[in-house]
C-alpha positions in Angstrom: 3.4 -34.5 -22.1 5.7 -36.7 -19.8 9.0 -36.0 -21.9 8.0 -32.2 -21.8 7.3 -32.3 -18.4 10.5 -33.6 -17.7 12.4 -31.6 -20.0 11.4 -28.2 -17.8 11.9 -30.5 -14.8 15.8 -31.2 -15.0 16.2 -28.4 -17.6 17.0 -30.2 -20.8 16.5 -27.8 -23.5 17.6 -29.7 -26.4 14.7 -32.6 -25.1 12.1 -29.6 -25.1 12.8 -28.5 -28.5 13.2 -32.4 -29.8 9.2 -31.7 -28.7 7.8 -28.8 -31.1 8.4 -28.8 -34.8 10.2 -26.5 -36.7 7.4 -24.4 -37.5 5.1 -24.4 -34.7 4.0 -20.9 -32.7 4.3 -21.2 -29.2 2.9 -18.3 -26.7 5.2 -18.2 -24.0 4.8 -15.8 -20.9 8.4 -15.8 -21.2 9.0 -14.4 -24.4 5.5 -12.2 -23.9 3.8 -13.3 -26.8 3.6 -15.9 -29.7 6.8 -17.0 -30.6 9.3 -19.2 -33.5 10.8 -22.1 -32.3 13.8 -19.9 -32.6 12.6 -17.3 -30.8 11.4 -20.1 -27.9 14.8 -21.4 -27.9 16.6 -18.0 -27.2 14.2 -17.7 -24.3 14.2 -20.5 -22.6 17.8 -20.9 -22.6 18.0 -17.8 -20.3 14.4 -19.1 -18.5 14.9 -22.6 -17.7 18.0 -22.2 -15.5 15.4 -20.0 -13.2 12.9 -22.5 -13.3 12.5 -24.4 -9.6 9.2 -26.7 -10.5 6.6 -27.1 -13.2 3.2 -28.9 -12.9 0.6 -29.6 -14.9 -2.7 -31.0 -14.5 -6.8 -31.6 -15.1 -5.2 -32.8 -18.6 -7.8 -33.7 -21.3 -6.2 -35.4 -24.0 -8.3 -35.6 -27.9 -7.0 -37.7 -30.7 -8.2 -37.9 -33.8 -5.9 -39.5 -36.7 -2.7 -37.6 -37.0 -3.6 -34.6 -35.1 -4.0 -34.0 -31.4 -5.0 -31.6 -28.4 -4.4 -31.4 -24.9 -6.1 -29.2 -22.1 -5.0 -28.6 -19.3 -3.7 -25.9 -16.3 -0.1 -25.6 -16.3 2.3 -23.9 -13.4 6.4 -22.9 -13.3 7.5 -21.9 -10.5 11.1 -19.9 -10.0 13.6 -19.0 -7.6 11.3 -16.0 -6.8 8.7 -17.5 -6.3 5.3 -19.7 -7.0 3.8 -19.2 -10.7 -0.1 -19.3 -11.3 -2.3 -22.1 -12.7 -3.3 -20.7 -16.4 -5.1 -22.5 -19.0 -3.0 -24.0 -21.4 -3.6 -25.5 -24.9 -1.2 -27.9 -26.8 -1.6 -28.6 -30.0 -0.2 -31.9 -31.8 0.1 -33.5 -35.3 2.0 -36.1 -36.0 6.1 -36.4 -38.0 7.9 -38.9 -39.1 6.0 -41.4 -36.7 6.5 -39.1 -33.8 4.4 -36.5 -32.1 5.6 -33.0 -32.5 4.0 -29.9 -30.6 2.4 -27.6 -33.4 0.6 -24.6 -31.5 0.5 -23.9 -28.0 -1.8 -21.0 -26.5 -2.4 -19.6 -23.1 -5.8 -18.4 -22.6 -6.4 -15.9 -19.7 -8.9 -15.9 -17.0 
């Protein structure tokens, strides 16, 4: 969660993507649904230049052999303005020794 973190934070999009594998879904407000890593890719290279902070926190973090989960509120921020806090679930599993993002999901209020 720190490299992602810091990938939004300085706007390193070939860190971010280093992050998910190839065939995880990822719901992005961005790209208004669930997208492809390619799709993802596509979206944030137009997003992240907009992006002014990103925070996330009340992470709960589950392990359980080569698969993980993380809970959490996350928040981006841009040039126009403050984001919201939304419920955020990451999922993990684990490739070539290295954690990979599988699934992530936003789940509304």
């Amino acid at each position: 969660m720190e490299s992602y973190l810091h990938a939004l934070r300085s706007h390193d999009l070939r860190l971010l993507l280093s992050l998910f594998h190839e065939d995880a879904r990822i719901d992005s407000k961005a790209a208004s649904g669930v997208v492809s890593k390619d799709q993802y890719a596509s979206t944030m290279a137009q997003t992240l230049p907009f992006m002014s902070h990103s925070y996330f926190r009340d992470l709960l973090i589950r392990v359980q052999g080569g698969a993980a989960i993380v809970y959490g509120l996350s928040r981006y921020d841009s040039r126009r303005g403050p984001g919201q806090w939304r419920r955020r679930t990451w999922k993990f599993g684990k490739q070539d020794g290295r954690w990979k993002i599988i699934e992530t999901h936003y789940h509304e209020p």
